[in-house]
C-alpha positions as CSV (number, residue, x, y, z in Angstrom):
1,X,-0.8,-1.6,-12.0
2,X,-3.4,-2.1,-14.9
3,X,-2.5,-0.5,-18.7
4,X,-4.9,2.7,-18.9
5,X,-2.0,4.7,-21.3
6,X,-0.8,3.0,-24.0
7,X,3.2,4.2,-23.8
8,X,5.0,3.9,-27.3
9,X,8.6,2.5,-27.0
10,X,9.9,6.0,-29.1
11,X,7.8,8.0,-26.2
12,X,9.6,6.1,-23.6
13,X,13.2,6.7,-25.1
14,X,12.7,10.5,-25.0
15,X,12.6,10.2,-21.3
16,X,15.0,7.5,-20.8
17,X,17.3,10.1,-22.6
18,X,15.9,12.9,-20.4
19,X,17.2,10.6,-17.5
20,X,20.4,9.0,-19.1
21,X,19.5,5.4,-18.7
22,X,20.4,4.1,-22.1
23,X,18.4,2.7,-24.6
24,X,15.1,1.1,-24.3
25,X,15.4,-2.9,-25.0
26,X,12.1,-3.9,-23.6
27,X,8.5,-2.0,-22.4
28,X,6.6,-4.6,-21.0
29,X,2.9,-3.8,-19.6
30,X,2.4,-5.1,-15.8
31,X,-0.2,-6.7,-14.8
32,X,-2.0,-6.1,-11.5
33,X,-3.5,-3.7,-9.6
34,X,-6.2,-0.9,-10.3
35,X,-5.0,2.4,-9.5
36,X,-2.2,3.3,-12.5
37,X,-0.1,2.4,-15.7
38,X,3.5,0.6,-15.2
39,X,5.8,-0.8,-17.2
40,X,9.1,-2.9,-16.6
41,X,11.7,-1.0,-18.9
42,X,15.0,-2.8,-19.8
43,X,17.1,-0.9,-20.9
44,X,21.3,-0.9,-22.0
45,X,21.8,0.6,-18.1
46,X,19.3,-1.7,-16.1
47,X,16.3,-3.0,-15.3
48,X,13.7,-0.1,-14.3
49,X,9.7,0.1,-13.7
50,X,8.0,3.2,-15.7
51,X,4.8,4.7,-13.6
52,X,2.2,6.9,-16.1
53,X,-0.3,8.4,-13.0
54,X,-3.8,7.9,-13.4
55,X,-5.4,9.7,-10.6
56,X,-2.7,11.3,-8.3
57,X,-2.0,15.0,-9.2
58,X,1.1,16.4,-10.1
59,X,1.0,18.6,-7.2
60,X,0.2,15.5,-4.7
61,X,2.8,13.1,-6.5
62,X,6.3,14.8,-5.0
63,X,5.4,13.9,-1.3
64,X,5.5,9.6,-2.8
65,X,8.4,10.2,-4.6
66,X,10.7,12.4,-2.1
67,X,9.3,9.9,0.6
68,X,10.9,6.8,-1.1
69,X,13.9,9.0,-1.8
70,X,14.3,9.7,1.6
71,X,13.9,6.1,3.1
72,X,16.1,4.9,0.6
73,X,18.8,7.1,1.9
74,X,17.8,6.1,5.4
75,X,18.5,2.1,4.2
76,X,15.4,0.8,4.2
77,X,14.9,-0.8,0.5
78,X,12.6,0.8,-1.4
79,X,13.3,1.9,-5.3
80,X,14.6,4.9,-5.4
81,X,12.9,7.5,-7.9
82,X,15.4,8.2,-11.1
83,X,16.4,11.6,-11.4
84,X,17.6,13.7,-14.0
85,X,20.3,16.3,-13.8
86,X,18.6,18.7,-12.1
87,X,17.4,16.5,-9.7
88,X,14.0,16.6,-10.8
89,X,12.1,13.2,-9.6
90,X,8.9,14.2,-11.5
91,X,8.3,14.0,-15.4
92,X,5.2,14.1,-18.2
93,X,4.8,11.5,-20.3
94,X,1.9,10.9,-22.7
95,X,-0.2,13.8,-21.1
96,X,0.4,12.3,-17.5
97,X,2.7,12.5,-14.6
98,X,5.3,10.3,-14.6
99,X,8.6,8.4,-12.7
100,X,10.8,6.2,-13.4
101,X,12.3,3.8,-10.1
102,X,14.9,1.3,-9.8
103,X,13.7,-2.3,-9.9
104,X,14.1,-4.4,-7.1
105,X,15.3,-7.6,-7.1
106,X,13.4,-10.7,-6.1
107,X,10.1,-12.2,-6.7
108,X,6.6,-11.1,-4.1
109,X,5.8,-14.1,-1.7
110,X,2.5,-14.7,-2.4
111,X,2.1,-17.6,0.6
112,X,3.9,-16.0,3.3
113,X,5.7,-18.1,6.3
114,X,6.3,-17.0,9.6
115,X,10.3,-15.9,8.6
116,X,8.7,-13.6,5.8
117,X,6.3,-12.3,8.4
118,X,9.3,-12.1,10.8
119,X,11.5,-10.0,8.2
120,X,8.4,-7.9,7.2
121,X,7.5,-7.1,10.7
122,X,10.9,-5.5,11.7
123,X,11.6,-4.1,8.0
124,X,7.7,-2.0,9.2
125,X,8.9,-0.6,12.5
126,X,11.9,0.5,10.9
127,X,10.4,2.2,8.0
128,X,8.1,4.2,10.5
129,X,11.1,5.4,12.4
130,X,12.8,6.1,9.3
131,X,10.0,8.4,8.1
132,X,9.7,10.5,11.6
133,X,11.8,13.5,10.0
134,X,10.5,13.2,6.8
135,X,9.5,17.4,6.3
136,X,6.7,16.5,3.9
137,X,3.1,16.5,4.8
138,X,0.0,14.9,3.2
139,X,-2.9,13.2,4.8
140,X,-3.6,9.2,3.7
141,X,-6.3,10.1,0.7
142,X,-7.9,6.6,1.3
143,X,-8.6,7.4,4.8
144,X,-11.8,8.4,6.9
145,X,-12.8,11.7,5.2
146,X,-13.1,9.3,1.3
147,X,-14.7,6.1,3.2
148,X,-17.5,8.5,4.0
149,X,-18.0,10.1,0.8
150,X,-17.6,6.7,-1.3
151,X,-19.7,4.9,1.0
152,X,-22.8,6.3,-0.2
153,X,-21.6,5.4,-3.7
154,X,-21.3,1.7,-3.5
155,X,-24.4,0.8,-0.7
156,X,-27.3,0.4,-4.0
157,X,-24.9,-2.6,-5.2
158,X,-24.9,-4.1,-1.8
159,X,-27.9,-6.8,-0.4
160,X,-29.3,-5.6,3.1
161,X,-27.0,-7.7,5.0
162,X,-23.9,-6.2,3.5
163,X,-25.2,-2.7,3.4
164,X,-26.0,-2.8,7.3
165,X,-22.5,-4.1,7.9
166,X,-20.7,-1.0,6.3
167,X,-22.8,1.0,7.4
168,X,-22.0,-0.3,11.1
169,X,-18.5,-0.3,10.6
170,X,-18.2,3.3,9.7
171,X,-20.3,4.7,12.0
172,X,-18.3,2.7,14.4
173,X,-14.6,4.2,12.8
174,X,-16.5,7.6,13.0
175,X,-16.3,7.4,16.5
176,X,-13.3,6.0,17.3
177,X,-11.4,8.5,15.2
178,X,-12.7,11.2,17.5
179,X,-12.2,9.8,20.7
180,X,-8.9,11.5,22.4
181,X,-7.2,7.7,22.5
182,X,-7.3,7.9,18.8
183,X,-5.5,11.1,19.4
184,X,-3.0,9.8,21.1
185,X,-1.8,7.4,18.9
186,X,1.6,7.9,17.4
187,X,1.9,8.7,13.4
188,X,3.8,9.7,10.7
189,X,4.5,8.5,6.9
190,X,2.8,4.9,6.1
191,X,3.1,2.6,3.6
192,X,-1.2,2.3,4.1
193,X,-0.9,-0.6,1.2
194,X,1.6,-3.2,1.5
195,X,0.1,-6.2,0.6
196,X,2.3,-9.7,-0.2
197,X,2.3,-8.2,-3.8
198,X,4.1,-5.1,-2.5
199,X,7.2,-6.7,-1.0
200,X,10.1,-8.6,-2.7
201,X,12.3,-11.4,-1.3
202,X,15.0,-13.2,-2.7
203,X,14.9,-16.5,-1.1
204,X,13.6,-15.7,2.2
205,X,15.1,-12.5,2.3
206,X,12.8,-9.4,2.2
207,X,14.9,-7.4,-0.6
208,X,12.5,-4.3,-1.1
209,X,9.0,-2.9,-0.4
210,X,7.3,-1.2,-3.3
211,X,4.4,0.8,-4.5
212,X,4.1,3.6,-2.3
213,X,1.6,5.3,-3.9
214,X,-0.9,5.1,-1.6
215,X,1.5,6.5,1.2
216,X,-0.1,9.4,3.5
217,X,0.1,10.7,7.1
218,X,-1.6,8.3,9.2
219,X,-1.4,6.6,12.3
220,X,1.2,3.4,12.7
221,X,-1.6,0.9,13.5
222,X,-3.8,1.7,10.7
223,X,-0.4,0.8,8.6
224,X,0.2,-2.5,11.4
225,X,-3.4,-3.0,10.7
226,X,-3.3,-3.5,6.9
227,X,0.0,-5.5,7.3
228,X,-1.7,-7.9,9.4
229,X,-4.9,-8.6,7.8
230,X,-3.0,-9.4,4.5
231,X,0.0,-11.5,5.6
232,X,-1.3,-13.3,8.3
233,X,-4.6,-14.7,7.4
234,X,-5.8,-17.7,5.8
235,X,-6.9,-16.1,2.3
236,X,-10.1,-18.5,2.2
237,X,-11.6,-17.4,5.6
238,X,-9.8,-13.8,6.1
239,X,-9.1,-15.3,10.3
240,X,-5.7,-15.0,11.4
241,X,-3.1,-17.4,11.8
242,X,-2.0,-17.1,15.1
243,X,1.7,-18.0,13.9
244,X,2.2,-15.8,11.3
245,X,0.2,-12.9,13.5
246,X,2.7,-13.6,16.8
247,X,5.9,-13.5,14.7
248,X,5.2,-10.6,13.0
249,X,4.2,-8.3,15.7
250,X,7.3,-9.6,18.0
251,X,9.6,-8.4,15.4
252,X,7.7,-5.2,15.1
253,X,7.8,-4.4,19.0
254,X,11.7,-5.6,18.8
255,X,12.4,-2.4,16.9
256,X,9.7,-0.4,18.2
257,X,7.8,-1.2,20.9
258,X,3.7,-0.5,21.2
259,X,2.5,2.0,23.6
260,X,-0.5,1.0,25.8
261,X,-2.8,3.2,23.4
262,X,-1.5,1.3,20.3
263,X,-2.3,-2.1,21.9
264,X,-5.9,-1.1,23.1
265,X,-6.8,0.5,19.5
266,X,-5.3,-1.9,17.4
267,X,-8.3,-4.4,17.2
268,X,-9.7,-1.3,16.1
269,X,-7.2,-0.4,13.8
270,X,-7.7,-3.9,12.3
271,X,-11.3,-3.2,11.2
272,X,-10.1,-0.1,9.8
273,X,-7.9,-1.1,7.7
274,X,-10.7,-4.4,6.6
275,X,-13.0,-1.4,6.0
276,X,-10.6,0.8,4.0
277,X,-10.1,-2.0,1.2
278,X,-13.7,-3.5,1.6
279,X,-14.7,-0.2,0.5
280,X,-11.9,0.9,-2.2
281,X,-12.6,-2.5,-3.6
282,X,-16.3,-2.3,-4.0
283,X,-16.0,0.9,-5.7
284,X,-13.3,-0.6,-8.5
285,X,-15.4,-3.5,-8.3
286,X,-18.9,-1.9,-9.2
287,X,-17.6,1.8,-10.6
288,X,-14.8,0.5,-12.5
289,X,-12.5,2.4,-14.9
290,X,-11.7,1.1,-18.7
291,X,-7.9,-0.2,-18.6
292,X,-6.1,-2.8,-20.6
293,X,-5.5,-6.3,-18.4
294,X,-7.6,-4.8,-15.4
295,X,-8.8,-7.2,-13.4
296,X,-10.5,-6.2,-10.1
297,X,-10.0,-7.5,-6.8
298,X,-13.0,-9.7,-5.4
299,X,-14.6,-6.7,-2.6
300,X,-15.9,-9.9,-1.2
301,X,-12.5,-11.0,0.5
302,X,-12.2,-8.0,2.9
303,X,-15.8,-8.1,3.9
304,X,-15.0,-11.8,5.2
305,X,-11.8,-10.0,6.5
306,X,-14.2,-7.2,8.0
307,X,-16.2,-10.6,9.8
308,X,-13.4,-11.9,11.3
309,X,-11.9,-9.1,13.0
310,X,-15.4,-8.7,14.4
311,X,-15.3,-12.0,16.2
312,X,-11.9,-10.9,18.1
313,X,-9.5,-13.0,16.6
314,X,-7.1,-10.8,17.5
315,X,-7.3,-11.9,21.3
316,X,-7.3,-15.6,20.2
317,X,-3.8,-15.2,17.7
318,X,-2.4,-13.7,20.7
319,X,-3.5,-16.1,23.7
């Protein structure tokens, strides 16, 4: 959520006309994140946030936006796409695609407790079920298939130790994603980044998951996976906090319960998701792109994550 596009408050209008929401009071520039441009937008309707796409194609951005559409109408509270009287979800602005979603209410719990675990953990489960019919397919771009071709990319910048280690670790995910229990496992639409940053609460009520941009087909563990290693660690060490960790998976399993593959792949599933951001990381990190107020995320936090989950944890949250 960095500024790469520079969006003029008479550019904005046009489309805020295009969508009927009244006239623009405020365009603010968000801060955050890496991967494209957002604004809040206050306008005489509402409160709104303005997404300019930086990377995503116009031909790959209708699966995001029909997929929030569609859990919206399913209850699950995401911000629903704007759309104009034809329906369309999908716009141009400044040269670039472009949406416009509600804005959710509520402020991102950046310290988690175990109710905001608990909340999150069932909200998960039933955003997977949700998602079962959804007719759209695309594969998770940030999986497998671009871990080994960015790989290569970011290995000069690394010392030996840290170079060895990813190097391990995908050879390792290699394998397990062609062994027929991977094949097994159950999947559908993920979230594939929600982070504390991507979920709202109001008090300690979860009131919306957000950013979905990173959403793809993908397994429900991977998705379990990154859930875990963001809201139940200790941020210092990446190792799990067994309260947090036990909390959040019962109220996953009280909505939908884990099959016996999903249990034995998930310390897996773990290290793949400490891989998938110890990798997208290092690449912002060392092949960064120009953007106003970017600020990269340390790559060094999920390579402690990666550590961790190598010392089976896991087993130790759970005993």
């Amino acid at each position: 959520m960095a500024v790469y596009t520079e969006v003029r408050a008479a550019d904005a209008q046009l489309l805020l006309n295009q969508l009927e929401l009244g006239s623009l009071q405020a365009l603010k520039g968000i801060e955050g994140g890496v991967e494209n441009t957002n604004y809040f937008v206050t306008t005489s309707r509402g409160e709104y946030v303005l997404t300019l796409f930086e990377r995503l194609t116009a031909e790959q951005l209708p699966f995001y936006l029909q997929l929030t559409r569609h859990l919206a109408d399913k209850g699950i509270p995401v911000p629903a796409p704007q759309p104009d009287c034809h329906g369309q979800l999908l716009f141009a602005l400044c040269g670039k695609p472009a949406a416009v979603v509600e804005k959710l209410e509520g402020q991102s719990q950046l310290a988690p407790q175990p109710v905001h675990c608990a909340q999150l953990g069932g909200m998960l489960a039933r955003m997977h079920l949700a998602g079962r019919d959804f007719a759209l397919q695309q594969p998770n771009l940030r999986a497998l298939p671009w871990w080994n071709a960015t790989v290569p990319q970011v290995l000069p910048h690394l010392d030996a130790a840290q170079a060895q280690l990813l190097q391990q670790e995908l050879a390792h995910q290699n394998a397990v994603a062609a062994s027929a229990d991977y094949a097994r496992l159950p999947r559908g639409p993920v979230h594939a980044d929600l982070f504390r940053d991507n979920a709202m609460f109001v008090g300690d009520r979860l009131s919306g998951i957000f950013d979905f941009y990173f959403a793809g087909v993908d397994t429900w563990m991977f998705d379990l996976g990154v859930v875990l290693n963001d809201w139940c660690i200790e941020l210092e060490s990446g190792r799990f906090d067994a309260a947090r960790v036990q909390v959040l998976l019962r109220a996953y399993e009280a909505v939908r319960p884990l099959e016996a593959v999903e249990r034995a792949l998930l310390p897996d599933m773990l290290r793949a998701a400490a891989l998938r951001f110890w990798v997208s990381r290092l690449w912002d990190f060392y092949l960064p792109r120009q953007a106003s107020m970017l600020k990269p995320h340390d790559p060094g936090h999920f390579e402690r994550v990666l550590r961790a989950r190598l010392t089976g944890d896991l087993a130790s949250a759970l005993a």
